[in-house]
TORPA-4810 file (N, C-alpha, C, O; in nm, 3 decimals):
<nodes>
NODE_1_0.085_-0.118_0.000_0.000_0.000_0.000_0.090_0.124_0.000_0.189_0.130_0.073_X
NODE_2_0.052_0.230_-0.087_0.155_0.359_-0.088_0.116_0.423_0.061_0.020_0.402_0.135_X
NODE_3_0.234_0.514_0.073_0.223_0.553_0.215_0.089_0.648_0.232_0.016_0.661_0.330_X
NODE_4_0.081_0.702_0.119_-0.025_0.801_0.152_-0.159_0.704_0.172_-0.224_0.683_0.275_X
NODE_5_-0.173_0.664_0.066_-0.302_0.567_0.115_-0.302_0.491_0.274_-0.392_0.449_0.347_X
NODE_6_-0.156_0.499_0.286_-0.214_0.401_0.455_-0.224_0.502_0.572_-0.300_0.494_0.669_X
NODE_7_-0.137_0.597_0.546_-0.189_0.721_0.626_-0.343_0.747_0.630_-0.404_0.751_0.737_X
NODE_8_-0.389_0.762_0.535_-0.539_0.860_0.480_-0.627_0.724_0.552_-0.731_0.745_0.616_X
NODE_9_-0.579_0.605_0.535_-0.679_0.487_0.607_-0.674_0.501_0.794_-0.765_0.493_0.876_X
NODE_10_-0.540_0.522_0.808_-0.529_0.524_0.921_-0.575_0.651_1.003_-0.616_0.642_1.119_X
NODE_11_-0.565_0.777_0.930_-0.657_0.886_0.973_-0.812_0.892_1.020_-0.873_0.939_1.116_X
NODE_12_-0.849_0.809_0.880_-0.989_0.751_0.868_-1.059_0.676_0.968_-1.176_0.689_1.005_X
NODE_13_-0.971_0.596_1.006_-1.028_0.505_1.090_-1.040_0.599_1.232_-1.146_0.596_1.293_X
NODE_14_-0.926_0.684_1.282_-0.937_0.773_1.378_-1.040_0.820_1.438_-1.095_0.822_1.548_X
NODE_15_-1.051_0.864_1.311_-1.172_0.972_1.282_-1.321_0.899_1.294_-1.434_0.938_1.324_X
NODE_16_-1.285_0.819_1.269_-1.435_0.650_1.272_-1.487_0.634_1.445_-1.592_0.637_1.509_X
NODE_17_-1.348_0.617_1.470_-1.365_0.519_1.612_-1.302_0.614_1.754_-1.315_0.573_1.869_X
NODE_18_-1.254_0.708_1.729_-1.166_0.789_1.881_-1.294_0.878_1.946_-1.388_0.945_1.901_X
NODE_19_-1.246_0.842_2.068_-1.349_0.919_2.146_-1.361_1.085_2.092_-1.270_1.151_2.043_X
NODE_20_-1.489_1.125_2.116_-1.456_1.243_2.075_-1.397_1.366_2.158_-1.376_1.466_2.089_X
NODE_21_-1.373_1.375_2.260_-1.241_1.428_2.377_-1.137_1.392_2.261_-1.136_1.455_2.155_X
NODE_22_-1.066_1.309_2.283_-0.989_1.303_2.201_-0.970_1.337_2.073_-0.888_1.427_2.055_X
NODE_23_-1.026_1.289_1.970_-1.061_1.371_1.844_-1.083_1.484_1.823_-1.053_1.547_1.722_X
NODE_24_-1.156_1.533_1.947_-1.131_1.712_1.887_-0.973_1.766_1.938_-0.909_1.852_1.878_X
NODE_25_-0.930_1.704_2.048_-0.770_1.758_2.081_-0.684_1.739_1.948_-0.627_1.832_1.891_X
NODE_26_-0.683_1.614_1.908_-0.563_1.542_1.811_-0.606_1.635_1.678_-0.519_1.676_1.601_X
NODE_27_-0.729_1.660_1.664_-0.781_1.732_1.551_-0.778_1.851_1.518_-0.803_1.877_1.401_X
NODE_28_-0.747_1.950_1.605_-0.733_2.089_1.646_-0.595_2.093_1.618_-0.557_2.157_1.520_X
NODE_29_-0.463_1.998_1.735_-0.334_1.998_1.709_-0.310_1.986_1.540_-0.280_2.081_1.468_X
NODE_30_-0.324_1.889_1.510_-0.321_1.858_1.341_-0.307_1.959_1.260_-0.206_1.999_1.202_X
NODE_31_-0.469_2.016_1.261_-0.486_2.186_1.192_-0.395_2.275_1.242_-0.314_2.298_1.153_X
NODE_32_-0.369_2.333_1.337_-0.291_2.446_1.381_-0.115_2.390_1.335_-0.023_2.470_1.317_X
NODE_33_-0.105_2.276_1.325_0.030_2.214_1.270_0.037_2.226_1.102_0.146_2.220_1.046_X
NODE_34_-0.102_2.245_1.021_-0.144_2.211_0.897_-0.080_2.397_0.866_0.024_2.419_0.804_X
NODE_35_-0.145_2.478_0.909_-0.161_2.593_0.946_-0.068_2.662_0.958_-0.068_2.759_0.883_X
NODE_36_0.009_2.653_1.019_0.131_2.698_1.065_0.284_2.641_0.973_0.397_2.685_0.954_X
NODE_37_0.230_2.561_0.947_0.390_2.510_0.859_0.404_2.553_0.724_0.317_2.548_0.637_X
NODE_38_0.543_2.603_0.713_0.544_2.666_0.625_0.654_2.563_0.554_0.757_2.546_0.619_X
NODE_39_0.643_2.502_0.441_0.689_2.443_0.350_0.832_2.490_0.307_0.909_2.397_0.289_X
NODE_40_0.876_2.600_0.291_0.983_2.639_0.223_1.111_2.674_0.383_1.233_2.673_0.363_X
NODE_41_1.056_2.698_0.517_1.134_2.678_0.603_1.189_2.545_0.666_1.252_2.531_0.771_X
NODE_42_1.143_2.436_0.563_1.200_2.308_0.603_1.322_2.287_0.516_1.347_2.353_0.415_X
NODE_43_1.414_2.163_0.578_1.490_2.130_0.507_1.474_2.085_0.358_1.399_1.993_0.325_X
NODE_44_1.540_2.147_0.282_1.497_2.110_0.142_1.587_2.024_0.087_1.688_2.033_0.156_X
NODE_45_1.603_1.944_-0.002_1.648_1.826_-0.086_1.779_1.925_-0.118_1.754_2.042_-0.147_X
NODE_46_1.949_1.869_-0.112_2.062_1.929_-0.163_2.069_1.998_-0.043_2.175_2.060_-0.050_X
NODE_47_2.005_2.029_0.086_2.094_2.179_0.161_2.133_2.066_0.285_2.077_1.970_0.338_X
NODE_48_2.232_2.122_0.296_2.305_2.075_0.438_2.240_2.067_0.524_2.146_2.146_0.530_X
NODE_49_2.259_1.951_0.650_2.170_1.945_0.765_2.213_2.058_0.904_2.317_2.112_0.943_X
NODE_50_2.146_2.056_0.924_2.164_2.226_1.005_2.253_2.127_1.116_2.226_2.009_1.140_X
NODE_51_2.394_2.225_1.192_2.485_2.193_1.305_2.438_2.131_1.369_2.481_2.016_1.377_X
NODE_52_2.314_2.175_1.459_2.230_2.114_1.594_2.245_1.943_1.558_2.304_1.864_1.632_X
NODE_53_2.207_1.922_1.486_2.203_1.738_1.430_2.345_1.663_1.451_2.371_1.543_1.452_X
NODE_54_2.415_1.758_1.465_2.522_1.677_1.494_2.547_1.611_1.676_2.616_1.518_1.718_X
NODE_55_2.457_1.709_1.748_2.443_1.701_1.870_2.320_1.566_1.921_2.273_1.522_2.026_X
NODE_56_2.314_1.549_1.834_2.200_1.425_1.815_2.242_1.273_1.845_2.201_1.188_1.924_X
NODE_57_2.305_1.275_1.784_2.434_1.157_1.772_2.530_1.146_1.658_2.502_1.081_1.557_X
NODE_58_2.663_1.222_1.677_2.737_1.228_1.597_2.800_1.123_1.559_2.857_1.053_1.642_X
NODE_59_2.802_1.088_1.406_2.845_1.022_1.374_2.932_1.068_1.218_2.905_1.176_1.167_X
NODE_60_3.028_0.979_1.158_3.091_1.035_1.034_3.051_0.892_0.928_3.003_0.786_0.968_X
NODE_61_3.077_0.920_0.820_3.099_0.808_0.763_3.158_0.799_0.647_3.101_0.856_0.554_X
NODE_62_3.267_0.736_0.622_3.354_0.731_0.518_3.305_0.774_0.401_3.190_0.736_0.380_X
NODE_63_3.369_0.862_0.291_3.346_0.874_0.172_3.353_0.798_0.106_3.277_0.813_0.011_X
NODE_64_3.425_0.689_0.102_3.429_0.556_0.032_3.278_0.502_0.039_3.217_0.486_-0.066_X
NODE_65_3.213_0.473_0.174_3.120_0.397_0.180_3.002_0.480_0.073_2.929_0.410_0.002_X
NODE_66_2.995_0.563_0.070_2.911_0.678_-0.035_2.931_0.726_-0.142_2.874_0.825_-0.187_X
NODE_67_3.046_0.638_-0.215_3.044_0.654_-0.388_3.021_0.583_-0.372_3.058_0.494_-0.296_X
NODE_68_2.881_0.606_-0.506_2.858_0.514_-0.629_2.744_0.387_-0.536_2.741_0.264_-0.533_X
NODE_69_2.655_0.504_-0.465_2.581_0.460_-0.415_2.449_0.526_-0.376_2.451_0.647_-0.398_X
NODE_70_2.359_0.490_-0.335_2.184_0.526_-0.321_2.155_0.528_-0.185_2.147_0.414_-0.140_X
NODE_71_2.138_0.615_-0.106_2.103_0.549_0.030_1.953_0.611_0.063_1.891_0.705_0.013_X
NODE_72_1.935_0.559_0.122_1.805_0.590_0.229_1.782_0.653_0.361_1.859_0.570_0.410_X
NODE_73_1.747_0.723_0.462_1.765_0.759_0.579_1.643_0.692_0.637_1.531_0.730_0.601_X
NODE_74_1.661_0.574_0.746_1.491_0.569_0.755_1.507_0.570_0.955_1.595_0.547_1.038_X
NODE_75_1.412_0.598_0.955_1.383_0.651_1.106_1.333_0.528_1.178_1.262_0.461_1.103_X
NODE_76_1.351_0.467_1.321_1.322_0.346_1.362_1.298_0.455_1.476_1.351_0.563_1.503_X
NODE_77_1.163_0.352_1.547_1.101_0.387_1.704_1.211_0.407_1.817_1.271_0.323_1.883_X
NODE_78_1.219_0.560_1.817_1.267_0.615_1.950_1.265_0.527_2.044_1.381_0.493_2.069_X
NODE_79_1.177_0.464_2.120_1.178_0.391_2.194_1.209_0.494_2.310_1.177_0.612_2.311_X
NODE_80_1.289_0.410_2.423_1.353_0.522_2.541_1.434_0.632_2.527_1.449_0.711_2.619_X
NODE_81_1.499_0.647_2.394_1.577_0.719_2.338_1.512_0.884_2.322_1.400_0.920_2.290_X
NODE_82_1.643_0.968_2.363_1.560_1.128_2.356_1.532_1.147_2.238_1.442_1.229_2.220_X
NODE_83_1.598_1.078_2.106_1.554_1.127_1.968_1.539_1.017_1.904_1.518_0.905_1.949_X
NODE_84_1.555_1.066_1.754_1.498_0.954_1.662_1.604_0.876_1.672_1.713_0.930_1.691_X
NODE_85_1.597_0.745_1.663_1.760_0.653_1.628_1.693_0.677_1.466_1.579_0.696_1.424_X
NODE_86_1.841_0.665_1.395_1.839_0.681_1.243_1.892_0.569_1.149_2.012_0.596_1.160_X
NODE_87_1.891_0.507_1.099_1.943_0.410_1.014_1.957_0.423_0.847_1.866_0.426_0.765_X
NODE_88_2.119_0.431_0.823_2.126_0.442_0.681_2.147_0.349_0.573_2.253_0.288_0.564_X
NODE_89_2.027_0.328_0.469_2.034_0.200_0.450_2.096_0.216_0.291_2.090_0.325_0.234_X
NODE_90_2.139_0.130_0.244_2.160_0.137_0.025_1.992_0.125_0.029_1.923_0.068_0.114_X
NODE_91_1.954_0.192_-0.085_1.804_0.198_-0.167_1.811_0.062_-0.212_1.720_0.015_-0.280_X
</nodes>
């Protein structure tokens, strides 16, 4: 299933079955997040990752390992962890 479609199901269903206390909180946050974000102050595709990230968990990784290669960044459950753990995978 494409991501958007499982999002838009999983919204759906939210929206089906959550108490409504809840649904109007999560629903309000959402919008004012919808609202407020401005598209062009995010990181964009080609620009460097801002300093702070390095404070995250610094790590380096060989230039060798990154010619002539595809990678992926994919994000795994925080878990107890203060941030995202990150995992870089080949496409």
């Amino acid at each position: 299933m494409a991501q958007h479609a499982e999002l838009s199901a999983i919204l759906e269903n939210f929206e089906k079955n959550a108490p409504e206390p809840v649904l109007s909180v999560i629903t309000k946050a959402r919008n004012d997040f919808i609202e407020s974000f401005d598209p062009k102050a995010a990181i964009q595709v080609g620009e460097t990752l801002p300093k702070w990230m390095d404070t995250i968990h610094p790590f380096k990784v060989p230039v060798e390992w990154m010619e002539g290669q595809n990678y992926r960044v994919r994000v795994l459950d925080a878990g107890a962890a203060p941030g995202p753990r990150l995992r870089l995978q080949t496409a």
